[in-house]
Structures are given as C-alpha cells and as structure tokens.
C-alpha positions in Angstrom: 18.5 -1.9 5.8 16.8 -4.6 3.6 18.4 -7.4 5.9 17.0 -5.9 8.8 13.8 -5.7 7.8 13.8 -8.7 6.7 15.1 -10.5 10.2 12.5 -8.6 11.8 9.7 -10.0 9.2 11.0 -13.0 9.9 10.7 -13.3 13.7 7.5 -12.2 13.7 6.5 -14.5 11.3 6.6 -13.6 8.0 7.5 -16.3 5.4 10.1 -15.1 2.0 6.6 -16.6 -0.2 4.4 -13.3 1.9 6.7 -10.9 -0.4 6.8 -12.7 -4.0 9.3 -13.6 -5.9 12.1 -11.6 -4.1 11.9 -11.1 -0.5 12.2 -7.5 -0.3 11.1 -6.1 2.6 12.1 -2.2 2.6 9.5 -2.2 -0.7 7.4 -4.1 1.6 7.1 -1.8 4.0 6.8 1.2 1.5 4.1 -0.3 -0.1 2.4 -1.2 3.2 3.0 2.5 4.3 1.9 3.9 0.9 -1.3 2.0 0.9 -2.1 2.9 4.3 -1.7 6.9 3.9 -3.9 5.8 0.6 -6.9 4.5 3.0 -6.4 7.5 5.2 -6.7 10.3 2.8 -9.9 8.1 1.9 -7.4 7.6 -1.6 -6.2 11.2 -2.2 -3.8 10.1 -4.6 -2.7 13.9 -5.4 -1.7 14.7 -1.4 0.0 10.9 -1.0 1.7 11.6 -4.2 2.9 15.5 -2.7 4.1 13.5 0.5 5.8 11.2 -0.5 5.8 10.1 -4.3 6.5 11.1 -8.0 3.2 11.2 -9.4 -0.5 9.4 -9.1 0.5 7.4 -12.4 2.7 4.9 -10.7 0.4 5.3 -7.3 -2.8 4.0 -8.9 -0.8 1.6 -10.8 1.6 -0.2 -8.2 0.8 0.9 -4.6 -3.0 1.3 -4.7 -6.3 0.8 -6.2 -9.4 1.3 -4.4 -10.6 -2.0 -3.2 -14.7 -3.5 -4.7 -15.7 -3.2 -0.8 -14.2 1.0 -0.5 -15.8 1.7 -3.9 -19.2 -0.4 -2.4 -19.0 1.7 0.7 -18.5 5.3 -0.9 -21.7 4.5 -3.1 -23.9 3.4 -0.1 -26.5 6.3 0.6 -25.6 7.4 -3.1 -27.3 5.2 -4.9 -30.9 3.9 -4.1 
C-alpha cells in the first residue's frame, strides 16, 4: 500500500522532504486523517481515541495538539 500512496503523493505533487526523513505515506495519511477527526470533534481525544486509536497518551503526543490559534479561538468570549 505504502508504494501506492506514495505514487499518488507524488503525482499530485508531493515532494519525499513533505514527509521527513522517511517518505512514508500510509503514516502520512493516518496522521492527516487522525488530525482531522481531532479538529472535528473540536479535539475529543477520548471519542478519536474509541474510533480509532489505543489511548489519548500517544494522540496528544504524536497526532495532535491543539494549535495557539484553536486554543485563541475557544477563549474568545471567555475571557474579557
């Protein structure tokens, strides 16, 4: 699968340097897809973790931390 997804990274543009050191792009697209359920459950790390991970440790740790601006935004109308 992983040289598959990486053709398809590739040809749309994509450069190996985009995914680090090792140009693995099934973790790319879990990481992608991991941070984006993250975002959409406004960072429910408990139901993302039920769905589809181990545990919140290694969610908050390698897949996503709420970004300066999403912390910012959830504060706005809080704070005065």
């Amino acid at each position: 699968m992983d040289k598959s997804f990486r053709k398809i990274l590739t040809n749309i543009g994509f450069e190996k340097s985009d995914f680090g050191l090792y140009f693995r792009a099934n973790y790319g697209f879990r990481h992608f897809g991991l941070q984006m359920w993250l975002i959409a459950t406004n960072y429910n790390y408990d139901l993302v973790s039920e769905m589809f991970h181990d545990d919140t440790a290694t969610l908050k740790k390698w897949y996503g931390k709420q970004s300066k601006d999403h912390v910012e935004k959830m504060f706005r109308g809080v704070v005065v």
